[in-house]
N, C-alpha and C positions, 0 to 999 in steps of 0.2 A: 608715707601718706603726705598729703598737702596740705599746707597750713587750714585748707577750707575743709578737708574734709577728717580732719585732726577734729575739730571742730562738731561736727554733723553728729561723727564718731560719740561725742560725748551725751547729746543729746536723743541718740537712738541707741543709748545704753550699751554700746560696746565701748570697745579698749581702742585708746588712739594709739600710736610707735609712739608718741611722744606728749611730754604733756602741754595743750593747746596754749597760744599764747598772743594774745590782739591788745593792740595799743588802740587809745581814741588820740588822732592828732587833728583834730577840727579845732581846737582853741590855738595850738602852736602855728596850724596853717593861716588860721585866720589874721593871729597878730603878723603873721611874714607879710603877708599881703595887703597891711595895713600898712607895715611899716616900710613897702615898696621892697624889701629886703628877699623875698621868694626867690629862689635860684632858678630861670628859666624853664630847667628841665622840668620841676614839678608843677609848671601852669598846666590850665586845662586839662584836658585828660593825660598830663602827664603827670599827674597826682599816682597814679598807680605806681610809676614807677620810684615813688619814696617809699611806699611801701615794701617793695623787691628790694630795694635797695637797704633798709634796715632788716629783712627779713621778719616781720611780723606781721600778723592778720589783721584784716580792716575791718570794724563793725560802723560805727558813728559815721563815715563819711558812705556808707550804703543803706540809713533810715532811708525811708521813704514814704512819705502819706500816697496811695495808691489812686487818689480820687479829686474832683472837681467840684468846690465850694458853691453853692448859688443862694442868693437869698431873696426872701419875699418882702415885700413892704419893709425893706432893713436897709439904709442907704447907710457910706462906712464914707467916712471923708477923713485923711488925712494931712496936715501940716507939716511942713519942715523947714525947720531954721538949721543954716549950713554955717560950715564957719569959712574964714577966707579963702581957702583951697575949694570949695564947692562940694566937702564934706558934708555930710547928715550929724547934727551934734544933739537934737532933740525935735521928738514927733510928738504931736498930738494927732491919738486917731479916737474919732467920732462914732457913734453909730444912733444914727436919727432913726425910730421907730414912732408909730401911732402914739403909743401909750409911753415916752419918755424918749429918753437920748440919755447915752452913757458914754463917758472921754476920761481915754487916758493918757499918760503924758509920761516919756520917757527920755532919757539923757545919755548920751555915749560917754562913756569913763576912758577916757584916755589912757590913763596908767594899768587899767586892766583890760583894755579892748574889750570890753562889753555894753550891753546896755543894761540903763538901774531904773525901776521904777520912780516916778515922783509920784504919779497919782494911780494908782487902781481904778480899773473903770467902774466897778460897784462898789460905792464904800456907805453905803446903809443898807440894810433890810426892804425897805421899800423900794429900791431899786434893782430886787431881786425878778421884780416884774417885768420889767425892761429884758432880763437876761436869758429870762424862760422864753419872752414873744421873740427873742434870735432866735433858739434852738429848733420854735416850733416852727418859724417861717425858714427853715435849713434846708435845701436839698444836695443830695449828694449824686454824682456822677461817677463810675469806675473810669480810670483812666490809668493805663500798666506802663503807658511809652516808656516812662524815666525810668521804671524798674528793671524791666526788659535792660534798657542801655545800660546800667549799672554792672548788674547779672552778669551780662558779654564782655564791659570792659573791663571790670576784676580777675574774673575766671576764677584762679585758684586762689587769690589772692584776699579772698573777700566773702563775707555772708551777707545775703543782704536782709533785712526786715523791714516788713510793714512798720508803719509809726501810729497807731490811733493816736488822740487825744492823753492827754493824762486823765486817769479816771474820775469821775464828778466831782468827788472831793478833792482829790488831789488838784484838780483844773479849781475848784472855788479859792484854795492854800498858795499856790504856784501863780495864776495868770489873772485873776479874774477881780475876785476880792484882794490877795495878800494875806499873810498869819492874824493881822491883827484885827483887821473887819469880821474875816471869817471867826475868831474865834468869840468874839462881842457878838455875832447873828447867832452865835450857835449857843450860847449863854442867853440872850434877851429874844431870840424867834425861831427857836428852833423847825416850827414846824415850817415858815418861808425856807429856809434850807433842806428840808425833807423834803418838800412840792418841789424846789428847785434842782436836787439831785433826781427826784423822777422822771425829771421832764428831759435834761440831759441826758438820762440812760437813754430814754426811749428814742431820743431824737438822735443817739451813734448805731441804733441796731442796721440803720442802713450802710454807715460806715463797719462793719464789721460783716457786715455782707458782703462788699467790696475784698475789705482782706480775704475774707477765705477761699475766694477765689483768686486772688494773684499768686503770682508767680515766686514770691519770696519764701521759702521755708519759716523765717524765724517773724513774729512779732515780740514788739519792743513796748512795753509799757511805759512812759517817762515820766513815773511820779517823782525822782528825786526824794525818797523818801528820808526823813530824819526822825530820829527818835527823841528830838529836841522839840517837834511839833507835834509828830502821830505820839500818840501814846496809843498803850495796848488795847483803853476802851474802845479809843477812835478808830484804829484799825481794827478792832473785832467789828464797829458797829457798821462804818463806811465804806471800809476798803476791802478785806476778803468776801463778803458777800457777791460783791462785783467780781471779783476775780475769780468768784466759784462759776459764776452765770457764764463769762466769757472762756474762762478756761474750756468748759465743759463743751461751748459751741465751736469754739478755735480747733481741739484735739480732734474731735469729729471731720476737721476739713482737714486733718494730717499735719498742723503747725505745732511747732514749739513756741512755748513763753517764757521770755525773759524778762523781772523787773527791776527799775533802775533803784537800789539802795544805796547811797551813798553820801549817807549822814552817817552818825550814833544808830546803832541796832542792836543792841544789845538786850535789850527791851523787846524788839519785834520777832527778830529772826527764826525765835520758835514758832512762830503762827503764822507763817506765809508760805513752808511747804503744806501745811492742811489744804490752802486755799487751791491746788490743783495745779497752779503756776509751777511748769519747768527748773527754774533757773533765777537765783538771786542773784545780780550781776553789782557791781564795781562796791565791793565789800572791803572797806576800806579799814586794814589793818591797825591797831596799836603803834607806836604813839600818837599817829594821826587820828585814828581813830578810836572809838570807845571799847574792842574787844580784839585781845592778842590772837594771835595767829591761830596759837594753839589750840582753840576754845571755838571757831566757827565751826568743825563739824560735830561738836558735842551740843552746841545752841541748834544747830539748824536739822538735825535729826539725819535719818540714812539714807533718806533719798531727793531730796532736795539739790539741784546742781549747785556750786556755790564758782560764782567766776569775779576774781578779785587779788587782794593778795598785796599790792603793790601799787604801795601810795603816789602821787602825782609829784607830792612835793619834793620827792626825791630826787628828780629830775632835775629840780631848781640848781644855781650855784650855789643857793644859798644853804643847802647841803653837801657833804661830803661825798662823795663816789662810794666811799667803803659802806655808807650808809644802806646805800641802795643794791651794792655787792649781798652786803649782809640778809635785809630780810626777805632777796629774791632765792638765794642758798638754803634760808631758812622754810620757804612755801613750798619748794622743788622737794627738801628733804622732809617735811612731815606729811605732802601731800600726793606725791610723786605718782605710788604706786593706791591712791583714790581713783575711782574712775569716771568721780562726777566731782572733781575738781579743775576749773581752769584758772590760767595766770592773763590778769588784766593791769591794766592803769587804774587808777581808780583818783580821779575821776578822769583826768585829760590831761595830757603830757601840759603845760603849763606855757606860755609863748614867752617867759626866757628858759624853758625848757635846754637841753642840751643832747640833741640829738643821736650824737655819740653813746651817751648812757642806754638809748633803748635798742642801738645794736648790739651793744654791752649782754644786754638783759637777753637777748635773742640767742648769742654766743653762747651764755649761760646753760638757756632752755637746751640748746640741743646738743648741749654736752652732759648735762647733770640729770637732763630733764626725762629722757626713756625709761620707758615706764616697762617693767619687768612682769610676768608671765606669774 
């Protein structure tokens, strides 16, 4: 089989020749090309062939939102201050509406190649009205171009998925409010965040219209979920309910779902195969994470896919080789012969990551990793 369809295999409940195995290298790639440092061959669409070239499957650099943004009476202005090279080192972006204006403000972290919030664009309750008249003045447009190119230039090498939104809550936690507004709205006005989550559902059913007609088999939910923020109420009350409504419309158009956990789950992972959702994706093992290896198919029940296993930071220098030797020997040997288990990164090979270690891990898969009869 090929890495893609190793893959597919898992998700339409047969048996792959071997046990499936995709790196996210969108953080290592980004910091290369940051740091002028990308070896030619992998520019442009020659990204595919670092893929071939470590032998492992590509999910993160094949998201893809499927559609065209437009908005009504919602002007979006943004700011940039560059640093001397003509770099972007912090944006302010705007959005002027009738009934208020919401700006947030962001900063590029050099030592981590990211960007860090300074300000959240809604940080009261009463600027949850501003957020609703976005959603309601939103149209959406299908547009498959980039999926299509995708598709064709991976081939075997790659799956690719729709990308919605993060789900309402997860988008108020993650992009909008921040942990700590949203959790003060949800203590002092709960019901502005209840009218707020309505209004959001309602305002993607046209984006998920979109997906279920594209071309991508897999949707990617990107809540980033942590069990240090969701507790079990908040996910019973906000999170699986949506993902019962969407699951139930997605399977209907022939998609698989995967969602992104890759916090602390310990806490959750029994309540999110109920939710109809496929597949818990970058489950992030013991000591990095909050639940040993051994213990993810006994939390997450028998049918739930679980794609995870193998921490990011292993990759680092700042860990040992034998490190990352060891708990990828240990997922292959308790998981090997599961047939809804695969081996990921979790979260993103890291940009002083070390390249070598995920041909290593590759090496591994497909000598230890066949999955027996």
């Amino acid at each position: 089989m090929t890495l893609k369809e190793r893959l597919l295999a898992v998700f339409r409940g047969e048996r792959p020749d071997v046990m499936p195995w995709y790196a996210d290298l969108t953080y290592w790639y980004g910091g290369e090309v940051y740091k002028g440092t990308l070896p030619e061959k992998y520019r442009g669409d020659g990204l595919v062939q670092l893929y071939r070239d470590l032998n492992v499957g590509a999910h993160e650099h094949l998201l893809n939102c499927p559609w065209r943004t437009e908005y009504e009476d919602v002007r979006i202005e943004v700011e940039e201050e560059t640093d001397h090279s003509g770099r972007p080192v912090r944006t302010r972006t705007s959005w002027i509406t009738p009934v208020g204006t919401l700006s947030q403000v962001q900063e590029f972290e050099p030592n981590s190649y990211c960007w860090a919030y300074r300000e959240y664009p809604v940080k009261t309750p009463e600027e949850l009205k501003v957020l609703r008249f976005i959603f309601q003045h939103q149209h959406v447009t299908p547009d498959y171009t980039e999926q299509h190119r995708q598709i064709d230039l991976f081939g075997d090498w790659g799956v690719a998925a729709s990308m919605p939104n993060r789900t309402p809550m997860a988008n108020l936690f993650v992009i909008w409010m921040g942990v700590t507004n949203t959790s003060y709205a949800l203590a002092d006005a709960p019901e502005e965040i209840e009218e707020t989550i309505e209004v959001i559902s309602s305002a993607e059913d046209a984006i998920y219209d979109i997906i279920c007609g594209s071309p991508a088999p897999l949707v990617y939910f990107p809540d980033n979920i942590t069990g240090e923020v969701v507790s079990p109420r908040i996910f019973q009350r906000y999170y699986a309910p949506y993902y019962r409504r969407r699951a139930e419309q997605l399977h209907r158009a022939g998609k698989y779902i995967f969602v992104h956990i890759d916090g602390t789950f310990k806490n959750l992972l029994p309540y999110v195969g109920p939710t109809g959702v496929d597949c818990a994706q970058s489950l992030t093992p013991a000591p990095v994470g909050d639940v040993p290896l051994e213990d993810f198919r006994t939390l997450a029940g028998p049918d739930l896919i679980l794609w995870g296993g193998v921490p990011a930071a292993f990759f680092s220098p700042v860990y040992p080789e034998e490190a990352l030797r060891d708990i990828v020997l240990k997922a292959i040997r308790l998981y090997r012969d599961d047939p809804r288990f695969m081996l990921c990164v979790c979260d993103q090979v890291p940009p002083d990551g070390i390249l070598e270690r995920v041909k290593m891990v590759s090496d591994l898969v497909e000598e230890y990793g066949r999955i027996t009869e």
